[in-house]
C-alpha positions in Angstrom: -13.3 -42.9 -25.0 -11.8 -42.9 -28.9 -9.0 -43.5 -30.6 -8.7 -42.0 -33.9 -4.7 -42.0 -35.1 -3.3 -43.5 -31.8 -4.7 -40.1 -30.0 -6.9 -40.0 -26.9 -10.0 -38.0 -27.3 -12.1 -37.6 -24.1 -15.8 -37.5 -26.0 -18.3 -34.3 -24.3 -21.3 -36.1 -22.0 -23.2 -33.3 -21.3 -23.2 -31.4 -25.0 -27.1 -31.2 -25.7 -28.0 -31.2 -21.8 -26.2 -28.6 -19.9 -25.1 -26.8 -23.3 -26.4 -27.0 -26.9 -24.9 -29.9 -28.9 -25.1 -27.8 -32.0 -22.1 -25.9 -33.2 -23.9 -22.9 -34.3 -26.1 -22.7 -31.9 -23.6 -23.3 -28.5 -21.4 -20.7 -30.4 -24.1 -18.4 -30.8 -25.2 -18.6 -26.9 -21.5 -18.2 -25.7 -20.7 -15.4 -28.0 -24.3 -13.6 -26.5 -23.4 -14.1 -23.1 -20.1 -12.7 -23.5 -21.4 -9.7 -25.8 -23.7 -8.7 -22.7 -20.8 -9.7 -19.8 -19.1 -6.4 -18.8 -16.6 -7.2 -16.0 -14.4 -4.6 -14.3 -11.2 -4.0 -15.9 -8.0 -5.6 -13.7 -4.9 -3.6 -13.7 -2.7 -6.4 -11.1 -2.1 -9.3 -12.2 -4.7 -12.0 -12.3 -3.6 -15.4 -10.9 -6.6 -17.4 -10.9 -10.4 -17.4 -12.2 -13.3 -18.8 -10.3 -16.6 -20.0 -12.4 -19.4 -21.7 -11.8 -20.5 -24.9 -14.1 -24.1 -25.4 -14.1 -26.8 -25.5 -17.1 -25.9 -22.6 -19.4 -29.3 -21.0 -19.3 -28.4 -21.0 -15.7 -24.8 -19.8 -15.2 -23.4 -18.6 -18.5 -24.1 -15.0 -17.9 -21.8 -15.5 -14.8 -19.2 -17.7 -16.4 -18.8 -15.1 -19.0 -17.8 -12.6 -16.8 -14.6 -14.9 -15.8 -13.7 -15.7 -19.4 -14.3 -11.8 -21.1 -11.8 -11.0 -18.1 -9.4 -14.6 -19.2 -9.8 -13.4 -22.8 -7.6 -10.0 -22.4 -5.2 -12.0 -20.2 -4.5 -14.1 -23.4 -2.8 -17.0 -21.5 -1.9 -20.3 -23.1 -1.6 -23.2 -20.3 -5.2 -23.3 -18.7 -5.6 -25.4 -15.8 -9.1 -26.5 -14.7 -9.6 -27.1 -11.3 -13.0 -29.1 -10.1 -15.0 -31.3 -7.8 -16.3 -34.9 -9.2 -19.8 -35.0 -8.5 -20.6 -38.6 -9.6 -17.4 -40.9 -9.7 -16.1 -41.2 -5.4 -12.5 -42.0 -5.1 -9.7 -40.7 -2.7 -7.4 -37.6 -4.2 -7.4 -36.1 -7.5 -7.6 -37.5 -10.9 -5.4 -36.0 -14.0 -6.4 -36.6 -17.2 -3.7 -37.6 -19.2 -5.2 -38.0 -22.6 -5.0 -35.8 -25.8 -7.5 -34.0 -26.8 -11.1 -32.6 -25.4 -14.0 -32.9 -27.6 -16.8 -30.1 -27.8 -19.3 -29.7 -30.5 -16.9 -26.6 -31.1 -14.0 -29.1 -31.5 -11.0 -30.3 -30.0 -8.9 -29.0 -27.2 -5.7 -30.5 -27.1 -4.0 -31.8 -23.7 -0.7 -30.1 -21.7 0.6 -33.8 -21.5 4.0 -33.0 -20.0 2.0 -30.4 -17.1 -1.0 -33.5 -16.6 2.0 -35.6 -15.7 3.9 -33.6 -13.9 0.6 -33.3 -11.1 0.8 -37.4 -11.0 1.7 -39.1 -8.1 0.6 -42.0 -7.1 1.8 -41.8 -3.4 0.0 -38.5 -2.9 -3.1 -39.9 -4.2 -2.9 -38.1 -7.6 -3.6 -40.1 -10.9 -5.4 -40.6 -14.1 -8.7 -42.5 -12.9 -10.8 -43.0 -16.4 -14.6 -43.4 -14.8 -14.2 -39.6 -13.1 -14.8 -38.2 -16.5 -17.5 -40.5 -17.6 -20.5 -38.4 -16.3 -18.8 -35.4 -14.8 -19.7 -32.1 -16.0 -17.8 -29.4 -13.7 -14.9 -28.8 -15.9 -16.4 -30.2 -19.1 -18.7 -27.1 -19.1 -15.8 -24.5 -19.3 -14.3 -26.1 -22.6 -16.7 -24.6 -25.1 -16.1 -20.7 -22.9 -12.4 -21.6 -23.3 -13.0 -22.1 -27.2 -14.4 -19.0 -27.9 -12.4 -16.4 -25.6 -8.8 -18.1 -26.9 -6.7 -19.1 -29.7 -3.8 -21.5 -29.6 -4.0 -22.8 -25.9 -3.7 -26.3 -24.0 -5.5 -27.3 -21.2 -5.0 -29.6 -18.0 -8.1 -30.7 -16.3 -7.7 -31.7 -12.4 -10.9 -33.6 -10.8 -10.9 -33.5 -6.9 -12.7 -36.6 -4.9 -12.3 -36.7 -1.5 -9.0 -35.1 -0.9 -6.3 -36.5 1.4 -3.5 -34.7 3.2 -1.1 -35.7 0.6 -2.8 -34.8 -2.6 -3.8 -31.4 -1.0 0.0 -30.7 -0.3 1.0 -32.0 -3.4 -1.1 -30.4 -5.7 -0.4 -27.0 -3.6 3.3 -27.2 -4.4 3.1 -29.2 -8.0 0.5 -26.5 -8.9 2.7 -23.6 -7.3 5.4 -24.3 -9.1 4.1 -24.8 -12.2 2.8 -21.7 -11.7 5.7 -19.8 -10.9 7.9 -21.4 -14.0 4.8 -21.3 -16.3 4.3 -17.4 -17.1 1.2 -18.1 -19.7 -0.2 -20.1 -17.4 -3.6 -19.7 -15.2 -5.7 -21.6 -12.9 -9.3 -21.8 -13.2 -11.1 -23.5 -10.6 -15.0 -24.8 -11.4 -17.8 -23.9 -8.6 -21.2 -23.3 -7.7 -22.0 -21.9 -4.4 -25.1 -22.5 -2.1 -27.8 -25.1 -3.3 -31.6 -25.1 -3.3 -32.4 -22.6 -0.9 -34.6 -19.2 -0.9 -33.3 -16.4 -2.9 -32.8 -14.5 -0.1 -30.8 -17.1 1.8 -28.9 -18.1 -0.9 -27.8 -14.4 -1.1 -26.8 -14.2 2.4 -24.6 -18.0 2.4 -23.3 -16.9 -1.3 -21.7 -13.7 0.6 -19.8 -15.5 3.3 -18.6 -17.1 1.0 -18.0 -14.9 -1.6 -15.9 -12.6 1.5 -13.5 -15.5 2.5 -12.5 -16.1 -1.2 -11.9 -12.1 -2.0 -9.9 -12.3 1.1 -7.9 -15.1 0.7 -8.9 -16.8 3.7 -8.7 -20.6 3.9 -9.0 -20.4 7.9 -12.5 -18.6 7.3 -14.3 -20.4 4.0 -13.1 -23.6 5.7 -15.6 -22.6 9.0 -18.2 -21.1 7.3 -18.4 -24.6 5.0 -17.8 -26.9 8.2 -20.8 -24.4 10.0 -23.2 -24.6 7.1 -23.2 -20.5 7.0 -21.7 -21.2 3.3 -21.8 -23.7 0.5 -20.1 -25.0 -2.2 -19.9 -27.9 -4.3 -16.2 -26.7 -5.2 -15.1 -26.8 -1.8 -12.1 -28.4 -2.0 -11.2 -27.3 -5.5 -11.5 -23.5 -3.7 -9.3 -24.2 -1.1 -6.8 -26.0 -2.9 -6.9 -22.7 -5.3 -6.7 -20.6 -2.1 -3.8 -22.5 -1.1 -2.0 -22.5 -4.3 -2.6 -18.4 -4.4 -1.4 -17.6 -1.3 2.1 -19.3 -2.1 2.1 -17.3 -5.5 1.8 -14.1 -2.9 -2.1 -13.2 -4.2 -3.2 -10.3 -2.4 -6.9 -10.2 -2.7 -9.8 -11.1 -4.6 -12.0 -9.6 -6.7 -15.6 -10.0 -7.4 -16.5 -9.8 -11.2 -20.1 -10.7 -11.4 -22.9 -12.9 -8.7 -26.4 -14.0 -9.6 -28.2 -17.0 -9.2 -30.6 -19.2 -10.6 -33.3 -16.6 -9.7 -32.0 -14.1 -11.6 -30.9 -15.8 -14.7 -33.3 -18.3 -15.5 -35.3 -20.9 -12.5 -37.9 -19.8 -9.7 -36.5 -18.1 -6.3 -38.2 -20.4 -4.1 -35.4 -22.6 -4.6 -32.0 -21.3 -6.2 -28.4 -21.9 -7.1 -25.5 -19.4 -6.5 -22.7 -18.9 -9.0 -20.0 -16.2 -8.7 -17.1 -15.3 -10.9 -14.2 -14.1 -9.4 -10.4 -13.1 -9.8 -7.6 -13.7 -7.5 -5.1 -11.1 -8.3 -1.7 -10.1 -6.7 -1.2 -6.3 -6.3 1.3 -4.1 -4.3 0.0 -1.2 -2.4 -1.0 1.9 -3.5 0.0 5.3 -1.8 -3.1 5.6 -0.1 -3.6 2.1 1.5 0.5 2.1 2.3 -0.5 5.8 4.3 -3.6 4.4 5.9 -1.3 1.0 7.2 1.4 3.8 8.4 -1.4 6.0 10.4 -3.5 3.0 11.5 0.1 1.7 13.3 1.2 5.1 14.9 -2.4 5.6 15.9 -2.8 2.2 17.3 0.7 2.5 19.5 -0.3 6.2 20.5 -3.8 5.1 22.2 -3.0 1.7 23.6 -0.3 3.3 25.3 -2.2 6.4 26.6 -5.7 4.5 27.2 -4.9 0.9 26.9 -7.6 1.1 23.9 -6.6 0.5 20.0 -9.0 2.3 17.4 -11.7 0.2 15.6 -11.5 1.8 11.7 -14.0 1.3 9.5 -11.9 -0.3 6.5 -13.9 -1.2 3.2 -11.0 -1.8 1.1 -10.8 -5.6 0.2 -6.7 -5.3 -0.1 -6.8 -4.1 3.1 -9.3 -6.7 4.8 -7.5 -9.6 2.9 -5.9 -11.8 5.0 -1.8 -10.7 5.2 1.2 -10.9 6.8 3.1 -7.8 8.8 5.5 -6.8 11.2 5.4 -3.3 12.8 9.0 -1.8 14.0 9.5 0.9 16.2 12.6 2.9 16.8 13.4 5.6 19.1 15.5 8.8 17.9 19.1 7.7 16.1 16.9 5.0 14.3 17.4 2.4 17.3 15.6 -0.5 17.9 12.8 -0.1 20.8 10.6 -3.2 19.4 9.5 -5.4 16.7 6.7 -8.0 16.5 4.8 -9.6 14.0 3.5 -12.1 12.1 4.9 -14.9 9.1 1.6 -16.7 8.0 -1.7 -14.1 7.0 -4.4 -15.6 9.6 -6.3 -12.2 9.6 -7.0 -9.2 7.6 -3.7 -6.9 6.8 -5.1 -4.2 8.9 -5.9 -5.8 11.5 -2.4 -7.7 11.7 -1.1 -4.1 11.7 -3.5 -3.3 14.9 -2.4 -6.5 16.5 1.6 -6.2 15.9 1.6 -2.4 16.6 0.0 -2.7 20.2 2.5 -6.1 20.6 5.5 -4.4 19.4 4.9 -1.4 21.8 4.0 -3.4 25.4 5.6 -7.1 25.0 8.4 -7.2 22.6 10.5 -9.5 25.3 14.0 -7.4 24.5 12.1 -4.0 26.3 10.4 -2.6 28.8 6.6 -1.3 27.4 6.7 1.9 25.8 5.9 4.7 28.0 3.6 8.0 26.9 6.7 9.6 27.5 8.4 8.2 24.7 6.0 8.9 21.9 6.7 12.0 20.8 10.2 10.8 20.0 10.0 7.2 18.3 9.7 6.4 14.5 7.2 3.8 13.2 7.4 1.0 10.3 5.0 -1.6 8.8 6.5 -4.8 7.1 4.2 -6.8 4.9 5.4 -10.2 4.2 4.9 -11.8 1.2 4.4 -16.0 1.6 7.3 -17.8 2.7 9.2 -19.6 -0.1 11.5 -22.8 1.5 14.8 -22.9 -0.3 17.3 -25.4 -1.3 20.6 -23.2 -1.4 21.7 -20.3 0.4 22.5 -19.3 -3.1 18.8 -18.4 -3.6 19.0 -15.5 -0.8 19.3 -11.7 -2.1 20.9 -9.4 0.1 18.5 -6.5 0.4 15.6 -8.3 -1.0 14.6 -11.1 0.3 14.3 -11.8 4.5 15.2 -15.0 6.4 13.4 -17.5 8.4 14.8 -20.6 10.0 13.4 -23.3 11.7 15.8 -26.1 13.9 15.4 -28.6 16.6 12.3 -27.0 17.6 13.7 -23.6 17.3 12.7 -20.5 15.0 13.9 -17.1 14.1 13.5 -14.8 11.0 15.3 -11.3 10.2 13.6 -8.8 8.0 15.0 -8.2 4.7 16.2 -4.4 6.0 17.7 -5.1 8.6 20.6 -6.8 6.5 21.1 -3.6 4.5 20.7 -1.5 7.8 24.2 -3.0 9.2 25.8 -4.0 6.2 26.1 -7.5 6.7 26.6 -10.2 3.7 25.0 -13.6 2.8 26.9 -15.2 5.2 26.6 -12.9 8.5 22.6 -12.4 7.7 22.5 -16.5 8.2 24.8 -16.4 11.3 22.5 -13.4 12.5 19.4 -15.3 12.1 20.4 -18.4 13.6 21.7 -16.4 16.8 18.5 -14.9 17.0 16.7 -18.5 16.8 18.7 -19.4 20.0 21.1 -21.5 17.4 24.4 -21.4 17.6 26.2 -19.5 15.0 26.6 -22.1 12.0 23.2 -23.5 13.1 22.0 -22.3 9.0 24.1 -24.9 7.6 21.6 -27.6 8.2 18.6 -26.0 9.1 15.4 -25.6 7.5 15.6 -22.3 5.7 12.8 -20.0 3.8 13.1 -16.4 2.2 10.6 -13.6 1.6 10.6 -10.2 0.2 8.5 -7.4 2.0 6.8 -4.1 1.0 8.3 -1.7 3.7 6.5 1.5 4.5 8.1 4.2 6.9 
């Protein structure tokens, strides 16, 4: 570590091993490897990048792909996310000097962000001898040098994580986020180690499939099983984490290879991947399919006590999400509504689960009868994440939905159904609370979270 001028300059370790130590040179191999990277154009809005961090030779045609896609995103707060594979300690480690040093030159330090992920409580602070050997996030400075102009950078190293730096780098790193508009996260990875080409294929896609689909619940099993690996683990579900609160919809898979392909035998390969979370709406024809696949769903449990089993190939649609499916009979009358508020499973098959629930066990009815289906109306809610508030102030009648949570009791109200009778601020919290079996004024001191919802009917 120098000082030169009272700053803080974090020297490069691996400049001449995993990457050229020569100016020209490392800026001539970077500027290839994004001249031949050619990476699906994004129209949504792209929350976070995932690249890997090994040997150039070895990963820089993948890494490319993430920073030619970073590069027309032109951000200016870059926030590197990755594991320490030398130095063990408990929690994360921010730097909190000045300035990076590359061959390429100097990166200069978000100071005010670094310090604002510090805690020493939650096991989050600056530990120096994480950065003496580690290369994870190192790797990415000289990509970041060449793709953008004008930009600061935060680097985050995880060790062995802890309840209380996961949870409060999730909402540190969620909020920062969400006030932060040039802002995106970039979390450091490789994917399965030293196995056969073909195996490391088939791991790399399990994983590869719980990270385009948002699911923590699955990448944490398929890591815990040894189906998948990473030596980002924890770096990727922290990002997971942190996208799901920011409402990401799905992932998208920019470019795989591995070692075999780019440059070392495959009797023994590495797996890299670069990939974009991004957070998209619907489009007409995955809102129509959601609408179908619920009427269709209510229409054959209740005839055959059977739900259909689509063939669905659209990763928005098998990304993990939150719904609730309404029906109403003729006059636009309640006849059941059941869902979900957390997205455990794929959006379609939420719609699957909450259509057939909504039709045989919403508590408030009877099961709907094939009687009644030529004359009800059907509605598919999807939730984005729920976003705990600090004043009722904060709620938007007609936008945003309600969920409370009190002495052990729960209850949320779609953001509808408060335009649908007309009620203000104040009645859609007394409504709520009623329906959590609270009294009246129950909201008042209760734990309270909003949402808004895409509604299709």
């Amino acid at each position: 570590m120098l000082f030169s001028c009272k700053r803080q300059v974090k020297e490069p370790v691996v400049a001449g091993a995993f990457y050229p130590d020569n100016p020209k040179v490392l800026s001539g191999m970077v500027d290839g490897f994004l001249k031949e990277a050619n990476p699906q154009r994004i129209d949504s809005q792209v929350l976070m990048l995932f690249s890997p961090h090994a040997g150039y030779i070895y990963s820089g045609p993948v890494a490319a792909y993430t920073y030619k896609t970073l590069k027309r995103l032109k951000k200016k707060l870059i926030i590197l996310i990755g594991p320490s594979h030398y130095a063990h300690f408990k929690g994360a480690s921010i730097y909190s000097g000045d300035y990076f040093k590359t061959p390429l030159g100097l990166v200069p330090v978000d100071k005010e962000i670094a310090k604002s992920l510090m805690n020493e409580k939650s096991d989050c602070r600056y530990i120096p001898e994480a950065y003496q050997k580690e290369h994870s996030l190192e790797v990415q400075l000289p990509f970041l040098q060449k793709t953008l102009k004008d930009f600061r950078v935060v680097e985050v190293l995880i060790g062995q994580p802890t309840p209380e730096s996961f949870h409060f780098l999730t909402d540190r790193l969620t909020r920062v986020m969400k006030t932060h508009p040039e802002a995106i996260i970039i979390i450091s990875t490789d994917l399965s180690h030293y196995h056969s080409y073909e195996k490391a294929k088939e791991m790399d896609s399990v994983v590869i499939d719980a990270i385009t689909r948002l699911s923590v619940e699955e990448l944490e099993r398929a890591l815990r099983s040894g189906r998948g690996e990473m030596c980002g683990a924890y770096p990727a579900l922290l990002g997971l984490s942190v996208s799901r609160a920011l409402g990401a919809s799905h992932g998208v898979l920019l470019k795989y290879l591995n070692s075999g392909d780019t440059a070392g035998r495959k009797d023994s390969v590495v797996g890299y991947a670069s990939i974009a979370i991004v957070r998209s709406g619907l489009s007409q024809s995955e809102r129509a399919f959601l609408l179908k696949l619920a009427r269709d769903t209510i229409e054959s449990y209740v005839k055959t006590g059977k739900t259909p089993e689509p063939e669905v190939k659209d990763v928005r649609l098998l990304a993990n999400g939150a719904t609730f499916v309404t029906i109403y009979k003729q006059g636009h009358r309640l006849r059941g509504c059941i869902g979900n508020i957390l997205p455990v499973m794929p959006l379609y098959k939420s719609v699957i689960r909450n259509a057939v629930a909504a039709a045989s066990r919403d508590p408030r009815f009877h099961p709907l009868s094939p009687s009644e289906l030529k004359d009800i109306e059907v509605e598919v809610t999807v939730l984005s994440p729920l976003e705990r508030i600090q004043s009722v102030d904060e709620i938007e009648i007609g936008k945003h939905g309600i969920y409370i949570e009190k002495d052990g009791r729960s209850g949320i109200l779609l953001p509808q159904v408060a335009t649908e009778f007309g009620w203000n601020r104040e009645q859609f919290l007394r409504a709520v609370s009623e329906k959590a079996g609270l009294p009246p004024d129950a909201w008042k001191d209760a734990t309270l979270y909003r949402f808004t919802a895409e509604i299709i009917n």
